[in-house]
C-alpha positions in Angstrom: 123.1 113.7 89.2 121.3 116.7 88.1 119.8 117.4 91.8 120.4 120.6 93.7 121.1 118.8 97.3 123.2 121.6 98.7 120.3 124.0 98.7 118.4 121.6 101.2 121.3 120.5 103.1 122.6 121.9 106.0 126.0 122.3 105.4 128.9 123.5 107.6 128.9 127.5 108.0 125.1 127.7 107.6 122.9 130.3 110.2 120.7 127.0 111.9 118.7 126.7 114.9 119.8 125.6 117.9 117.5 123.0 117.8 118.8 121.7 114.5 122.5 121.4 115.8 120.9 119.5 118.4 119.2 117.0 116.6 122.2 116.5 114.6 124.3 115.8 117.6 121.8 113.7 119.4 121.8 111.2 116.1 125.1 110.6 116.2 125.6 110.2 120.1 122.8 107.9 119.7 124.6 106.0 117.4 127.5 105.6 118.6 126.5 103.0 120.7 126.5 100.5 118.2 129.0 101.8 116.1 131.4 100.9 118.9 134.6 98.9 117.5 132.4 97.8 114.6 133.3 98.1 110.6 130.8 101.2 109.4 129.7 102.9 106.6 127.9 106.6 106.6 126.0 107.2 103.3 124.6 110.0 102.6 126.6 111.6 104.9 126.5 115.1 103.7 129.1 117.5 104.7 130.0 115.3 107.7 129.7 116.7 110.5 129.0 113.7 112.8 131.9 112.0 111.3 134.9 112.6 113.5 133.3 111.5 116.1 132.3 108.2 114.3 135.8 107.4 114.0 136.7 108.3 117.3 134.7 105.2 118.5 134.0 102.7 115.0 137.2 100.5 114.6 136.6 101.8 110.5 134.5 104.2 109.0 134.1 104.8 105.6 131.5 107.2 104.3 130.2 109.0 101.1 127.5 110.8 99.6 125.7 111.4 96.4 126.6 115.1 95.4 130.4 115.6 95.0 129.9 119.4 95.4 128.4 118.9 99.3 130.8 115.8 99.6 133.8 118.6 98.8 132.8 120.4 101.9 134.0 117.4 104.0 136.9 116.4 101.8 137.8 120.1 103.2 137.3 119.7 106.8 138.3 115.6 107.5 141.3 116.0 104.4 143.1 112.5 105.1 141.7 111.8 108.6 138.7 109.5 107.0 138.3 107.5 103.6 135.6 109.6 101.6 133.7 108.4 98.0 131.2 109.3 96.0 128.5 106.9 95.7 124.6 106.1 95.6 123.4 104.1 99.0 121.8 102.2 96.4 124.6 100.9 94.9 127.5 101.0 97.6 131.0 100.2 96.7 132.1 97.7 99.4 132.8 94.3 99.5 130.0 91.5 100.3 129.7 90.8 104.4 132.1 93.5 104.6 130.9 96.0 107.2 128.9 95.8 110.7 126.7 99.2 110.9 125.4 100.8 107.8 124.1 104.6 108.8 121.3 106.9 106.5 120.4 109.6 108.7 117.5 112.5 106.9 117.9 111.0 103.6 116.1 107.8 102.8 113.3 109.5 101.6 115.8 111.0 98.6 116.4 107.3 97.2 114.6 106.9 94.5 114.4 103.1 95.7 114.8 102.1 99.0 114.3 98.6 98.5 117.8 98.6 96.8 119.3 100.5 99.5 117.9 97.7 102.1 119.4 94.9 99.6 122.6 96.6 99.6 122.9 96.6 103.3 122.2 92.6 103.1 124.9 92.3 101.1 127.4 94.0 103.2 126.5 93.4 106.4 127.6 91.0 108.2 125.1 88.8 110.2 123.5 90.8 113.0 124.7 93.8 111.5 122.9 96.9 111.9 121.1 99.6 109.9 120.4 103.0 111.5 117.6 105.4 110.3 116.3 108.6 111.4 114.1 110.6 109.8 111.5 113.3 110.1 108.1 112.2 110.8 105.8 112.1 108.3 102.7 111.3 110.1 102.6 114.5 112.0 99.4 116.4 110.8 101.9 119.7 110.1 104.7 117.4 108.1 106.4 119.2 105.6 108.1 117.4 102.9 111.4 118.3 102.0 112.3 119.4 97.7 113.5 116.6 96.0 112.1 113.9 98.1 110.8 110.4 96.5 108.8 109.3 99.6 108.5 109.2 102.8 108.6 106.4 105.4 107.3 106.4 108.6 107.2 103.3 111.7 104.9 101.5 109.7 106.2 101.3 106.3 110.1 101.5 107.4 108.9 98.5 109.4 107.3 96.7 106.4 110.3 97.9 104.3 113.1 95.8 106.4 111.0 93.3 107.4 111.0 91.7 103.5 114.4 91.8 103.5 114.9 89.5 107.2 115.6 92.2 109.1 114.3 92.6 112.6 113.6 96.4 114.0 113.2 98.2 116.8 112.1 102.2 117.0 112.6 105.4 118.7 111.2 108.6 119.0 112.9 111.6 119.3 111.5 115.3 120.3 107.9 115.3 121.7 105.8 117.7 119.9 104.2 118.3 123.1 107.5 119.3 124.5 108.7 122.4 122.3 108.1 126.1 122.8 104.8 127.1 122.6 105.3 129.3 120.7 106.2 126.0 118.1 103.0 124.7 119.4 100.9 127.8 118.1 102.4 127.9 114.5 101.9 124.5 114.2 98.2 125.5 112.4 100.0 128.4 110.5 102.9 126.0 109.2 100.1 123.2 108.4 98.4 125.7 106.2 101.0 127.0 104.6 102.2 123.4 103.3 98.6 122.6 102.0 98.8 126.0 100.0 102.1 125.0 99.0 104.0 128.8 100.2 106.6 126.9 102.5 109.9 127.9 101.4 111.8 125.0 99.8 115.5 125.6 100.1 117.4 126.0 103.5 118.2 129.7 102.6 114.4 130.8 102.0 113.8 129.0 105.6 116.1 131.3 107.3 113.6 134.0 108.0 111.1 131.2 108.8 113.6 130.0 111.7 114.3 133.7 112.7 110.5 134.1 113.6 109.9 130.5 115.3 113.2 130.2 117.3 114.7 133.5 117.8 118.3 134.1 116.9 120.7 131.6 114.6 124.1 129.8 114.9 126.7 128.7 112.6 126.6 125.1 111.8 129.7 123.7 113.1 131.8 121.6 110.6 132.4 118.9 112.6 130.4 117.8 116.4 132.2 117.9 119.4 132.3 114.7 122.4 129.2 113.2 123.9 127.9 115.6 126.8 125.7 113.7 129.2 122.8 115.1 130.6 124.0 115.4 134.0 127.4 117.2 133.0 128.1 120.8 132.8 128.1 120.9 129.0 130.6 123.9 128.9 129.7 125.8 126.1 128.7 122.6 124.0 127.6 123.0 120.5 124.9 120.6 121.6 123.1 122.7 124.7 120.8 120.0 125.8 123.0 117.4 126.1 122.2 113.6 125.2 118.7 112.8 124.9 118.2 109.3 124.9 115.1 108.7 122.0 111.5 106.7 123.4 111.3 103.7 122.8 107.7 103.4 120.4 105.9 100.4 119.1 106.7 99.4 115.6 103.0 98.1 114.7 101.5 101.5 114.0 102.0 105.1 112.8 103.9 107.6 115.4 101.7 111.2 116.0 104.1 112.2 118.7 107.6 112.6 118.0 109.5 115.0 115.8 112.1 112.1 114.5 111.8 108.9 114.3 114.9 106.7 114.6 115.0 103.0 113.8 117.5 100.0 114.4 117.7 97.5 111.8 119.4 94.2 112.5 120.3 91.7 110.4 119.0 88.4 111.5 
């Protein structure tokens, strides 16, 4: 365990973008539609700020991460109010046909082998259980791989990747690229470049001034989300501005050059 995950992780406290507090809200309102009075399990759940309201829905949640030093940030926050563990998601400590929603949200591309994380989720899900992904999108022509990272997966591959192990998916997009400031839209040449030279800062901290340019002033990474705002509600101050925005459907038989995230549903057949 010799990996520096805190300084890539976004971890309660840090200046973000707006935009990045709202992706990470919009994931978890997302699923909480199927984590609904089900059995679940968050790995890799970093310093857990989706979690409270996980088990303000699930009927159990249990949840973990790899790095007990970014795990100790949610022991902090959540203290006795939900079971936490260190562990791989390739080797998960629960019992066989055990849970109904397995979540790994930003971090399947840091498992060194994600078929064993997809054979670990058939060995504790129950039938039709579920498997939640999101990830950034690799197949954007300006992707830039995170430090750390084993490999990426896109629609394609993710598809490929559950589909060996009898599992039946479905995908989402989230965040058209057509849809974001232009001034997003003009750096998108400048950011390509500077990933091909290989200048992109690599930690969250050496990003900052990155953000500061592209999307204006910062905010504090909450330590924990707040209730599901619908678009149509006066979202009162929200730490998630734009409300829910529910993903796009996309087809699962080809690579996705139009979306920011990609989520996916995997269920156990």
């Amino acid at each position: 365990m010799d990996r520096d995950y805190v300084s890539v992780t976004e971890i309660a406290g840090d200046e973000v973008t707006q935009e990045q507090i709202n992706r990470l809200c919009n994931r978890y309102y997302w699923a909480g539609q199927y984590c609904a009075g089900k059995d679940v399990v968050e790995a890799a759940c970093g310093s857990g700020q989706g979690l409270g309201y996980l088990a303000g829905i699930a009927r159990s949640l249990e949840a973990g991460d790899y790095s007990e030093t970014i795990l100790s940030f949610a022991r902090q926050h959540y203290e006795e109010r939900i079971p936490l563990r260190q562990f791989d998601a390739q080797d998960m400590p629960f019992e066989n046909e055990s849970k109904d929603v397995i979540i790994l949200f930003e971090a399947i591309y840091y498992l060194l082998d994600a078929e064993k994380f997809v054979s670990e989720c058939v060995r504790i899900l129950r039938t039709w259980g579920k498997v939640l992904i999101t990830t950034a999108n690799k197949d954007l022509y300006d992707f830039n791989p995170s430090p750390h990272s084993y490999k990426y997966y896109g629609v394609v591959e993710l598809n490929d990747l559950f589909a060996k192990y009898g599992f039946e998916t479905e995908f989402f997009g989230y965040t058209r690229v057509g849809n974001v400031s232009i001034r997003q839209r003009m750096l998108r040449p400048i950011k390509k470049l500077a990933v091909m030279l290989n200048i992109m800062p690599k930690t969250t901290s050496g990003k900052k001034w990155l953000k500061r340019i592209v999307f204006g002033k910062l905010v504090k990474m909450p330590a924990e989300i707040g209730p599901l705002i619908k678009q149509n509600e006066e979202n009162n101050g929200a730490l998630c501005k734009a409300g829910y925005v529910e993903p796009e459907r996309i087809p699962s038989d080809k690579a996705n050059t139009s979306h920011k995230v990609i989520y996916c549903v995997a269920t156990l057949k």
